[in-house]
ROSEZA-545782 format. One line per field, with one value per atom (N, C-alpha, C): residue number from 1; residue in three letters; x, y, z. Coordinates in nm, 4 decimals. Each point is the difference from the previous one (the first is absolute). Layout:
N
pos	[NUM,...]
code	[Ala,...]
x	[X,...]
y	[Y,...]
z	[Z,...]
//
This chain:
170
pos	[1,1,1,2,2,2,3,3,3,4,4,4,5,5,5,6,6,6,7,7,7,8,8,8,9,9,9,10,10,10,11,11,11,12,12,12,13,13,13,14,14,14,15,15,15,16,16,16,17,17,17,18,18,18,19,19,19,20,20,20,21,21,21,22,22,22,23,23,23,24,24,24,25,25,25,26,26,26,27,27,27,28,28,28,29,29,29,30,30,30,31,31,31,32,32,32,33,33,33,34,34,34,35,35,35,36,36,36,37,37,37,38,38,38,39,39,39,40,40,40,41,41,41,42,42,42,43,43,43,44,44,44,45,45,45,46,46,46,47,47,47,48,48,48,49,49,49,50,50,50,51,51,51,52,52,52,53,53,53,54,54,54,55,55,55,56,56,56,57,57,57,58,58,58,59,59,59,60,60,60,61,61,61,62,62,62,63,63,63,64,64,64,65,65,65,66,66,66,67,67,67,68,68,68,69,69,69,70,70,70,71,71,71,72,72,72,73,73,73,74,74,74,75,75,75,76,76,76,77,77,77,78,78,78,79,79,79,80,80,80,81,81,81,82,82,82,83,83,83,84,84,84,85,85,85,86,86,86,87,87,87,88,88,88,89,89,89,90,90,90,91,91,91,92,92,92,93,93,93,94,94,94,95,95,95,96,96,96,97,97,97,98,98,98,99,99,99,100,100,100,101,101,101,102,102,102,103,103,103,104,104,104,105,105,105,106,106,106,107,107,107,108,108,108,109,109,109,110,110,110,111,111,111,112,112,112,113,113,113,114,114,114,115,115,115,116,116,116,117,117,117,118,118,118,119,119,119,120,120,120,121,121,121,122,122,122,123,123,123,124,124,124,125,125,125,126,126,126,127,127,127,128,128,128,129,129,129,130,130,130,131,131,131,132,132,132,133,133,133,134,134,134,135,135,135,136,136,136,137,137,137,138,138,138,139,139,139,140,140,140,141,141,141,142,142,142,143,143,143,144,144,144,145,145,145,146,146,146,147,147,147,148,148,148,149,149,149,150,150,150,151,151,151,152,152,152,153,153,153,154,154,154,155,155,155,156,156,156,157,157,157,158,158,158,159,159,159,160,160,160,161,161,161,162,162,162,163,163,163,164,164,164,165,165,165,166,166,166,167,167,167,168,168,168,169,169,169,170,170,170]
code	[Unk,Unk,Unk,Unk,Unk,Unk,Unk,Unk,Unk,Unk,Unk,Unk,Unk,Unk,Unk,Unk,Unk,Unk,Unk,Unk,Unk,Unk,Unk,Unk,Unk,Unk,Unk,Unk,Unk,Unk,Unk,Unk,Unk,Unk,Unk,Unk,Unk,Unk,Unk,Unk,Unk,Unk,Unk,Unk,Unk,Unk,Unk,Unk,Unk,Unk,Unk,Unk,Unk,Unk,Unk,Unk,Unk,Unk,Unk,Unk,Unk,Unk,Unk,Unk,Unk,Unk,Unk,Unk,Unk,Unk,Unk,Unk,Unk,Unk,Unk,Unk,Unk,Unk,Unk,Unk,Unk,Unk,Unk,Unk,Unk,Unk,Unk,Unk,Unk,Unk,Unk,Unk,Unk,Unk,Unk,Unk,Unk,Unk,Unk,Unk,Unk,Unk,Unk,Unk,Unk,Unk,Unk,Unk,Unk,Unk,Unk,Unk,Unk,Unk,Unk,Unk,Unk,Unk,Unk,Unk,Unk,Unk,Unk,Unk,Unk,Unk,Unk,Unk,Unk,Unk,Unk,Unk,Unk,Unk,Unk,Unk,Unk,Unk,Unk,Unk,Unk,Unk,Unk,Unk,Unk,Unk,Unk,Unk,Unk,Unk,Unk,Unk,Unk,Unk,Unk,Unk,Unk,Unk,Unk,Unk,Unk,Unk,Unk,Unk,Unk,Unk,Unk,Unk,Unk,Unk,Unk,Unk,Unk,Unk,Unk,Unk,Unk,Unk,Unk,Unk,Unk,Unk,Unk,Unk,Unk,Unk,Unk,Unk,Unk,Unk,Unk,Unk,Unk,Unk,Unk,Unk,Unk,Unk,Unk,Unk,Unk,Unk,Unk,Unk,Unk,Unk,Unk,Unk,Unk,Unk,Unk,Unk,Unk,Unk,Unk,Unk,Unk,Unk,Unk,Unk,Unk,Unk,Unk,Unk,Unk,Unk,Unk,Unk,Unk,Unk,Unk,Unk,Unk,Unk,Unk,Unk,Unk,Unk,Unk,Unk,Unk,Unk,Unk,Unk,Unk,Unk,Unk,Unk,Unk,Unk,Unk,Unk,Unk,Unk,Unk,Unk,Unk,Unk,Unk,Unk,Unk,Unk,Unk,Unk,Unk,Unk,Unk,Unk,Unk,Unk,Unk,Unk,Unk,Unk,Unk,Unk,Unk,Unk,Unk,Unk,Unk,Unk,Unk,Unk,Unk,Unk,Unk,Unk,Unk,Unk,Unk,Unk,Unk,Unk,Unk,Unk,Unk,Unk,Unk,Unk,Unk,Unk,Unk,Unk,Unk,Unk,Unk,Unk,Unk,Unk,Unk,Unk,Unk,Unk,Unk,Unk,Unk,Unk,Unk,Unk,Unk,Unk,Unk,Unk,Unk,Unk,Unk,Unk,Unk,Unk,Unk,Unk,Unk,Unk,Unk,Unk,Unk,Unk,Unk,Unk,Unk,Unk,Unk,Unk,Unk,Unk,Unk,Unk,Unk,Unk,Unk,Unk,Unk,Unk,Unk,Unk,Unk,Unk,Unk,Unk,Unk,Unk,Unk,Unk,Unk,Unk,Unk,Unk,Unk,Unk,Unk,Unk,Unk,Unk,Unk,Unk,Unk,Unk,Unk,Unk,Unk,Unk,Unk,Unk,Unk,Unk,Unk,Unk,Unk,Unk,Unk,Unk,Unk,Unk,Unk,Unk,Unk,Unk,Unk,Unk,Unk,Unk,Unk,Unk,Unk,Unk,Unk,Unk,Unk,Unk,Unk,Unk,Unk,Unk,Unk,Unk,Unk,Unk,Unk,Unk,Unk,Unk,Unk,Unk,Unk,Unk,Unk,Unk,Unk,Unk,Unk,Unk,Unk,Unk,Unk,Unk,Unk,Unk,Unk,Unk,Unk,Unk,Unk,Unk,Unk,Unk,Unk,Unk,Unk,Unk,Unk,Unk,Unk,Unk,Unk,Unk,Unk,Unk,Unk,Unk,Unk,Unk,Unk,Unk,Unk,Unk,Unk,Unk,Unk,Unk,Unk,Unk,Unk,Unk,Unk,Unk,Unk,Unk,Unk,Unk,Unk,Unk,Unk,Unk,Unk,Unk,Unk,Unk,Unk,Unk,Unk,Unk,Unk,Unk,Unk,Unk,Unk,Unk,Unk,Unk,Unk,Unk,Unk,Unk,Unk,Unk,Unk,Unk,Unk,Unk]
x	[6.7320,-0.0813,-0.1309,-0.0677,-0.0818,-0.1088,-0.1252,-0.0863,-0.1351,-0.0484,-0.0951,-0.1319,-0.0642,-0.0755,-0.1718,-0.0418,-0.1341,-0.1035,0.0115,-0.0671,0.0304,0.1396,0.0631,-0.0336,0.0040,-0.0644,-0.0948,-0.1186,-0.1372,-0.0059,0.0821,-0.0662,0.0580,0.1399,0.0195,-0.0773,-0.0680,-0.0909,-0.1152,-0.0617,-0.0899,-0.0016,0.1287,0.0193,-0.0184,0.0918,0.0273,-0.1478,-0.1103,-0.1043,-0.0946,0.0341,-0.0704,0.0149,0.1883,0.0070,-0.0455,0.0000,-0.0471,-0.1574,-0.0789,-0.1340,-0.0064,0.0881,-0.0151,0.0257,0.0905,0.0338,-0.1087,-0.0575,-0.0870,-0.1143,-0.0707,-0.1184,-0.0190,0.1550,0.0589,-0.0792,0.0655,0.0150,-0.1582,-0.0429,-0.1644,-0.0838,0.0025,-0.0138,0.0090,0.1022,0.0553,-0.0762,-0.0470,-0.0504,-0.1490,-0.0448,-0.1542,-0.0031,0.0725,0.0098,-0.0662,0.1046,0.0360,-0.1284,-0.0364,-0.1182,-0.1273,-0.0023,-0.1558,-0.0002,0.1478,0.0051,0.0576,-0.0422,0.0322,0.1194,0.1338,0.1038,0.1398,0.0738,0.1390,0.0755,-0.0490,0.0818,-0.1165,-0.0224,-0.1543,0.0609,0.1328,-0.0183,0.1737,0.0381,0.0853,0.0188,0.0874,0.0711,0.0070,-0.0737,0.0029,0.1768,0.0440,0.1722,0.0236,-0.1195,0.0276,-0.0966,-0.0106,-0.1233,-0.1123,0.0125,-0.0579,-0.1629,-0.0491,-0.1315,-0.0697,0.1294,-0.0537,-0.1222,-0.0883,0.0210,-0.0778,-0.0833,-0.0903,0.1416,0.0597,0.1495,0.1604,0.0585,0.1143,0.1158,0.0605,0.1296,0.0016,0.0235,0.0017,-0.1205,-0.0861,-0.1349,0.0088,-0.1187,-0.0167,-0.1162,-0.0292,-0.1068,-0.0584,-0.0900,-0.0921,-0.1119,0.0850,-0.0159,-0.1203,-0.0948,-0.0959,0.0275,-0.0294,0.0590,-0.1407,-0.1343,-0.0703,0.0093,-0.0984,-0.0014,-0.0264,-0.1251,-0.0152,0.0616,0.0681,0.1274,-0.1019,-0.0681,-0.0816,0.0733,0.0518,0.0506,-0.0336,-0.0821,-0.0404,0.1246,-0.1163,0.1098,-0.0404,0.0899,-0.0024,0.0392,0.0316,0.0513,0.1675,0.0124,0.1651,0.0425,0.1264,0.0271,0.1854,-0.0026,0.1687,0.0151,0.0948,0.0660,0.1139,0.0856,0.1089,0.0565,0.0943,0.0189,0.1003,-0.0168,0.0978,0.1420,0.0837,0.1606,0.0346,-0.1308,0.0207,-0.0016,0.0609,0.0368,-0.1609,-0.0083,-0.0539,-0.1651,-0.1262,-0.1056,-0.0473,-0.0773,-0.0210,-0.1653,-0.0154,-0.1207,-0.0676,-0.1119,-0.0522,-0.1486,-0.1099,-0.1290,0.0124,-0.0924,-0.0328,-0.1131,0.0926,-0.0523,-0.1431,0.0452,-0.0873,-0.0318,-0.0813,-0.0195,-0.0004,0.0441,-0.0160,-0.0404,-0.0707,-0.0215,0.0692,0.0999,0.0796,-0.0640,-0.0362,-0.1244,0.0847,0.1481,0.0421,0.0263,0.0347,0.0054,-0.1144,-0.0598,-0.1333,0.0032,0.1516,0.0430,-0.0227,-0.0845,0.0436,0.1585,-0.0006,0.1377,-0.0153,0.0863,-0.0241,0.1240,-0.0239,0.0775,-0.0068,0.1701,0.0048,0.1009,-0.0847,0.0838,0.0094,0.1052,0.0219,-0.0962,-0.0509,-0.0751,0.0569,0.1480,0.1160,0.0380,0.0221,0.0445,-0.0523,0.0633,-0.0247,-0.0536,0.0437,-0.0102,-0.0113,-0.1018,-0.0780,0.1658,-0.0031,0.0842,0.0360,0.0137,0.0012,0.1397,0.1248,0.1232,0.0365,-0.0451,0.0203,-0.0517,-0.0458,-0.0439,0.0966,0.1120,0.0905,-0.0104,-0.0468,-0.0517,-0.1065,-0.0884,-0.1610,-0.0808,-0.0556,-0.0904,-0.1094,-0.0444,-0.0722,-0.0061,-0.0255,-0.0138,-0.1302,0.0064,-0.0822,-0.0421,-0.1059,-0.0177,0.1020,0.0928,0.1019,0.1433,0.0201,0.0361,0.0153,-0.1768,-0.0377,0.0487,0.0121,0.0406,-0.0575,-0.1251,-0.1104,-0.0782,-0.0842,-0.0651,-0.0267,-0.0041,0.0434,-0.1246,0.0150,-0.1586,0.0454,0.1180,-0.0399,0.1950,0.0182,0.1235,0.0369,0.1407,0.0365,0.1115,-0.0326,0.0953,0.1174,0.1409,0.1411,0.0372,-0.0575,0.0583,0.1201,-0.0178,0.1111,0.1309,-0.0085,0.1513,0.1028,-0.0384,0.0951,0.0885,-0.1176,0.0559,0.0904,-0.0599,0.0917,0.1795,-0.0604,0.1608,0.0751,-0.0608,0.0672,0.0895,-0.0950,0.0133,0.0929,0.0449,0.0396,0.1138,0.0622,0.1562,0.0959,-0.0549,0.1327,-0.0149,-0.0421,-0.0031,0.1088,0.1382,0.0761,0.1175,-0.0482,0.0525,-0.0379,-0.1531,-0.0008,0.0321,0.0191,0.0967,0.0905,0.0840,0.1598,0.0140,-0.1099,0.0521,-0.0142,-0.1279,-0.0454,0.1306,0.0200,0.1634,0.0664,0.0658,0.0545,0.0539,-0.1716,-0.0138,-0.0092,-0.0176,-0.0491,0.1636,0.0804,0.1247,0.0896,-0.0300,0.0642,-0.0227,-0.1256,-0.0113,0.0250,0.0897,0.0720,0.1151]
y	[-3.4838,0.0379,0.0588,0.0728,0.1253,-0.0532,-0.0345,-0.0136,0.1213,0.0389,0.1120,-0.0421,0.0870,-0.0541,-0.0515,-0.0680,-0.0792,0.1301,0.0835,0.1559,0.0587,0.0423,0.0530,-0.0983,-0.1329,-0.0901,0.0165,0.0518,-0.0346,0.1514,0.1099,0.1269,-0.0065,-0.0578,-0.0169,-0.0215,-0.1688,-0.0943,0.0908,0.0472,0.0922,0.0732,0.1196,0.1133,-0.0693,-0.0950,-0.0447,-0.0693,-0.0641,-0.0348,0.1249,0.1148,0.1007,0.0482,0.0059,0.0258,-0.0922,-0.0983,-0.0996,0.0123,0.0199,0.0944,0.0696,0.0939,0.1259,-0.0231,-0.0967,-0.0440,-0.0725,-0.0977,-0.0766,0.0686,0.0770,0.0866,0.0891,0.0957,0.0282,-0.0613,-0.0330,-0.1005,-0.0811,-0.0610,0.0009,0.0714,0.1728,0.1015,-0.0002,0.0211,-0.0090,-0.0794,-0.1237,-0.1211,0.0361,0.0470,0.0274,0.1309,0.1412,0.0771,-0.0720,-0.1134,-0.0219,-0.0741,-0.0736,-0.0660,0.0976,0.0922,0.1012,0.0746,0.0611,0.0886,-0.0681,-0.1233,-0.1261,0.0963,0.0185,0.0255,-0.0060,-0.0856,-0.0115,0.1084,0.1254,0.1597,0.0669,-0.0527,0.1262,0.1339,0.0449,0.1086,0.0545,0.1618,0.0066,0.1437,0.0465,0.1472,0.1159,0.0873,0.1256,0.0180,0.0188,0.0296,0.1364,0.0416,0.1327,0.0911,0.1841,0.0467,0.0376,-0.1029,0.0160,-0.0460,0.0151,-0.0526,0.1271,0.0762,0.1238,0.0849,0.0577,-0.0397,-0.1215,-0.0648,-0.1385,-0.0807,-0.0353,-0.0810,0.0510,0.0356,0.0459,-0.1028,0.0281,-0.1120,-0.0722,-0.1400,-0.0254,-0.0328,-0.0130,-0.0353,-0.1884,-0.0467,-0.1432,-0.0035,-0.0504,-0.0388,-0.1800,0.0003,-0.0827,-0.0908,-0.0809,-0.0234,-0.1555,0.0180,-0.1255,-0.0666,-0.1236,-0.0097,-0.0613,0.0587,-0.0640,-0.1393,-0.0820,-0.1283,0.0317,0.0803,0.0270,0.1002,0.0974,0.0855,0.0903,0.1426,0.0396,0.1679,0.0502,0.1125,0.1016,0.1225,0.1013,0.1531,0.1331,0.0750,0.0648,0.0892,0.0457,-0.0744,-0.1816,-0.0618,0.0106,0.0044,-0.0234,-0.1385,-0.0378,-0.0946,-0.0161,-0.1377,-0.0227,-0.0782,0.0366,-0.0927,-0.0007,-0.1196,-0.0018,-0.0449,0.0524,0.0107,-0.1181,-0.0867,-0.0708,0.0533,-0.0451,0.0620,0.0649,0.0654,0.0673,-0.0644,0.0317,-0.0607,0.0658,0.1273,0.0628,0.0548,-0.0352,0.0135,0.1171,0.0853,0.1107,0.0111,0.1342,0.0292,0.1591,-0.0663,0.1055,-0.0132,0.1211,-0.0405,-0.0279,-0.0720,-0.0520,0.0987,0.0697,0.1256,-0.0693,-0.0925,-0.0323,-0.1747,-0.0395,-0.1803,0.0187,-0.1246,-0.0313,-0.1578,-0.0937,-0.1267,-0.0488,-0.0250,-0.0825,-0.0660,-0.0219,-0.1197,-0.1537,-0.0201,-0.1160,-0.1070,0.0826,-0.1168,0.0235,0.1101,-0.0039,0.0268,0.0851,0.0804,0.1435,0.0516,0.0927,0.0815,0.0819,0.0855,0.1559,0.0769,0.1371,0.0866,0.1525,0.0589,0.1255,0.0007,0.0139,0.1447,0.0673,0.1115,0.0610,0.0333,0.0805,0.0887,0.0300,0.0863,0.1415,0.0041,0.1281,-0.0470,-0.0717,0.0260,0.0754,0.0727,0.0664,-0.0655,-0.1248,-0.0791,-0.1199,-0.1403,-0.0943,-0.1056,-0.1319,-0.0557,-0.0767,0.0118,-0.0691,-0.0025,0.0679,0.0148,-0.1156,-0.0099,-0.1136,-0.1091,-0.0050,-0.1891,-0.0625,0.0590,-0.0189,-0.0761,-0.1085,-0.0673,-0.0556,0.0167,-0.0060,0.0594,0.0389,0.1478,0.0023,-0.0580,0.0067,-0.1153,0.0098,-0.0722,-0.0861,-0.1106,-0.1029,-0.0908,-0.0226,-0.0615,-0.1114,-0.0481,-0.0732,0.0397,0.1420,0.0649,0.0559,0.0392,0.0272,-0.0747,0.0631,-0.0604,-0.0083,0.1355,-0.0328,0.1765,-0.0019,0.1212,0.0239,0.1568,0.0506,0.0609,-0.0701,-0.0296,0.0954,0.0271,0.0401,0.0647,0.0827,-0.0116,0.1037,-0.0121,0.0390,0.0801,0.1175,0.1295,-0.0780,0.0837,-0.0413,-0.0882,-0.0896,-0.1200,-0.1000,0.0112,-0.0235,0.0290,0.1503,0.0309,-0.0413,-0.1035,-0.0603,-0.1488,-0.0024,-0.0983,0.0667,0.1172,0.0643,0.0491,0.0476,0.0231,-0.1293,-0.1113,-0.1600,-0.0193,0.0489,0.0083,0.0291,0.1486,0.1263,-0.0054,0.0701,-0.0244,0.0540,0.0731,0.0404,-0.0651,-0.1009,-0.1235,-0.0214,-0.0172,-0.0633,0.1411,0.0851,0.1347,0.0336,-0.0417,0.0259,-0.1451,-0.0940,-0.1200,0.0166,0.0535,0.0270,0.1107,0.1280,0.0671,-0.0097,-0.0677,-0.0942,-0.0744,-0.0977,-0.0973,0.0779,0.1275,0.0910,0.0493,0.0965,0.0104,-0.1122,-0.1161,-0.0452,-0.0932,0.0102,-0.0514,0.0652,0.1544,0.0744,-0.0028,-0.0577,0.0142,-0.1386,-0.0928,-0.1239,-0.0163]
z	[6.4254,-0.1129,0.0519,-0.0664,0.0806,-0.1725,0.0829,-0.0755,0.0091,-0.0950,-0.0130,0.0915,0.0851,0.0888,-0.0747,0.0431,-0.0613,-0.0539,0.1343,-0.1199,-0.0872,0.0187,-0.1267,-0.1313,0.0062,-0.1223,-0.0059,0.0762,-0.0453,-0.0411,0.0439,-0.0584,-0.1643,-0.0508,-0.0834,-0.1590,0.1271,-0.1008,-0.0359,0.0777,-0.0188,-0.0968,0.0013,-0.0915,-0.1334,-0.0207,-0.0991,-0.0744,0.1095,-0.0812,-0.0474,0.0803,-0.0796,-0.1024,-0.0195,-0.1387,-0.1122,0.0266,-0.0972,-0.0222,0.0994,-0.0164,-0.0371,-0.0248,-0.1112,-0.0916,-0.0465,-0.1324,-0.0999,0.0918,-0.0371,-0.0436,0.1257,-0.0032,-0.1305,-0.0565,-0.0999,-0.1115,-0.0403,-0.1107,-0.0023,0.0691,0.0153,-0.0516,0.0657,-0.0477,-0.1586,-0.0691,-0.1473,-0.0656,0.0261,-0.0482,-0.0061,0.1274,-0.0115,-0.0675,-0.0310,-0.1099,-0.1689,0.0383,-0.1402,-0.0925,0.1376,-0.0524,-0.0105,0.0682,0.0150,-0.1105,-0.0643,-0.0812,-0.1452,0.0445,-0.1604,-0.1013,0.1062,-0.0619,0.0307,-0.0550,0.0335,0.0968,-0.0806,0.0625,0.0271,0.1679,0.0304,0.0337,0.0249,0.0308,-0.0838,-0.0250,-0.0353,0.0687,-0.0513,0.0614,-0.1241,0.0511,-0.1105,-0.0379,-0.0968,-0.0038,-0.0411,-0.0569,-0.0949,0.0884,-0.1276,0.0880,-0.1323,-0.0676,-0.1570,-0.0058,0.1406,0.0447,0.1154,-0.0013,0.0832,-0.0211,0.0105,0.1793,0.0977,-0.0836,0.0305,0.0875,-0.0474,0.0648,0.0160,0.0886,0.0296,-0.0071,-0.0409,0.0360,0.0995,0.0532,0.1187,0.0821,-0.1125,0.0435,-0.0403,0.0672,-0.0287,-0.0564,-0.1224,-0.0664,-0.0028,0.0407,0.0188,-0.1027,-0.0932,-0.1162,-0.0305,-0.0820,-0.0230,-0.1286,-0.0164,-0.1303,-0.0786,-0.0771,-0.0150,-0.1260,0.0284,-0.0668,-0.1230,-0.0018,-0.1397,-0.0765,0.0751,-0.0448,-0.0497,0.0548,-0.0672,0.0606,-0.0992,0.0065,-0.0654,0.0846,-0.0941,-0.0050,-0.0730,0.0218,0.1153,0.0865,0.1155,0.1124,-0.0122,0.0877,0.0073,0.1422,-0.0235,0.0126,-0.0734,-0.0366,0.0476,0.0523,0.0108,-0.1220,-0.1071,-0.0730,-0.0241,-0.1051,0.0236,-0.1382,-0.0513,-0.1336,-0.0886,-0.0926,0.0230,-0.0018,0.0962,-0.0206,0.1022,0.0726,0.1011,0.1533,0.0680,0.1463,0.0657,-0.0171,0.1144,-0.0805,0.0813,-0.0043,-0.0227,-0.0946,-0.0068,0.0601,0.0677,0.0740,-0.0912,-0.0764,-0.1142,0.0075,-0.0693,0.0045,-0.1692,-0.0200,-0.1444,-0.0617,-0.1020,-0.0752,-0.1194,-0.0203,-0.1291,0.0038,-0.0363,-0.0384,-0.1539,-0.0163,-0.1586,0.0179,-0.0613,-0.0331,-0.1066,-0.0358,-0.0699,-0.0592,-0.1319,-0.0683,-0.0293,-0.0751,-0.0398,0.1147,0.0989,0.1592,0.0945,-0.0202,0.0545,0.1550,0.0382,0.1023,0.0177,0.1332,0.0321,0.0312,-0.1206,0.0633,0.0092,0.0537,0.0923,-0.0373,0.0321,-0.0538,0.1544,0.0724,0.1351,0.0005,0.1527,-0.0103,0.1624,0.0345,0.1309,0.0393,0.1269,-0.0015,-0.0250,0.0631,-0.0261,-0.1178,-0.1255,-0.0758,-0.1277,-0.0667,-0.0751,-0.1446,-0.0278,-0.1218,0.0641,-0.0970,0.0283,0.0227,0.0161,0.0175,-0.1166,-0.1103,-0.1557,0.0468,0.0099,0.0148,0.0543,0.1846,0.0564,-0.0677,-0.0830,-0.0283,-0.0575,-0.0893,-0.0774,-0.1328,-0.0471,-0.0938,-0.0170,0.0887,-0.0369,0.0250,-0.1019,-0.0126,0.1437,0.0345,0.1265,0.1040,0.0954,0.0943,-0.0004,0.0592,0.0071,0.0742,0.0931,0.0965,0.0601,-0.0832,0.0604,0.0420,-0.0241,0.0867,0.1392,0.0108,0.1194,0.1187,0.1393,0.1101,0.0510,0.0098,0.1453,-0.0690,0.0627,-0.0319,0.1724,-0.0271,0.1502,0.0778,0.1157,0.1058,0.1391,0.0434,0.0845,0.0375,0.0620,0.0400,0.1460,0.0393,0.1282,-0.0087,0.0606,-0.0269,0.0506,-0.0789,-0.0108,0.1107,-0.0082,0.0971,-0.1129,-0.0858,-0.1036,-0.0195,0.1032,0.0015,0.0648,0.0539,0.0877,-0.1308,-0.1319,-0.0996,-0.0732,-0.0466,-0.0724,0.0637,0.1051,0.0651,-0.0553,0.1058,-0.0322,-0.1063,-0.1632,-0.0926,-0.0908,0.0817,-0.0940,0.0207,-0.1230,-0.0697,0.1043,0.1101,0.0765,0.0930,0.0240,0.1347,0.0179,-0.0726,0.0121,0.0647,-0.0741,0.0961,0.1543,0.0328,0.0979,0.1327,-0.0677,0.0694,-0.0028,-0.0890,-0.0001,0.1074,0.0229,0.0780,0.1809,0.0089,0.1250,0.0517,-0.0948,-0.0198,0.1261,-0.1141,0.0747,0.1396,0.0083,0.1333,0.1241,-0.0258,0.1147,0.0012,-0.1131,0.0018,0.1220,-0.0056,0.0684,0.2042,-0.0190,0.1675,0.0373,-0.0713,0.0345,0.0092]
//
């Protein structure tokens, strides 16, 4: 029986505690995000190009979530609609103060789009600070595109065809 030599274990042990340092360090990272930018989701991924040209697809946005929720117009805003899976990235065209709940709510629009976002809300006439996800502080050219690929509907095409090829040189 042929046992692995005492280095080969220690270069092992090693590798292996680094990855766990990256994991850890990771995720650390995420945590101190989360707490600086007092928000569940500090950062998200442009998906569309309905923010062009300020944000491109594939960009990462860098999101704050304030306490007192104080949203004017000209800020951009992540929100998220009920029903909807996926976060929309818009500047807020208009404020309104809501008087019976005594809420700020907003009325949101693409910077490329041609018409305000009333369409997207689907059953309530405007949006409202409890919507909001984060209002947007800072962000990082298409480093996102590596989520979206992840993401996107032909993943499973381009695994099936990977599959494939690498089936063939076995």
């Amino acid at each position: 029986m042929k046992f692995a030599s005492p280095n080969g274990f220690r270069r092992s042990a090693v590798f292996g505690l680094d990855i766990a340092n990256a994991i850890v360090s990771a995720f650390m990272f995420w945590i101190i995000l989360c707490i600086l930018l007092n928000n569940s989701t500090p950062v998200v991924a442009v998906l569309s190009g309905s923010m062009e040209p300020g944000f491109s697809k594939g960009d990462i946005l860098i999101l704050y979530k304030s306490r007192i929720e104080l949203y004017g117009t000209g800020d951009i805003i992540v929100y998220q609609v009920p029903g909807d899976d996926i976060p929309i990235v818009h500047r807020v065209l208009e404020t309104y103060h809501e008087t019976t709940l005594g809420q700020l709510e907003f009325l949101t629009k693409g910077d490329a789009n041609l018409y305000d976002d009333t369409s997207l809300y689907k059953i309530i006439p405007h949006l409202s600070t409890h919507h909001v996800v984060g209002k947007v502080v800072g962000y990082v050219p298409y480093v996102g595109c590596v989520s979206i690929l992840a993401n996107s509907p032909w993943k499973n095409d381009l695994r099936e065809y990977l599959r494939q090829r690498l089936s063939r040189l076995y």
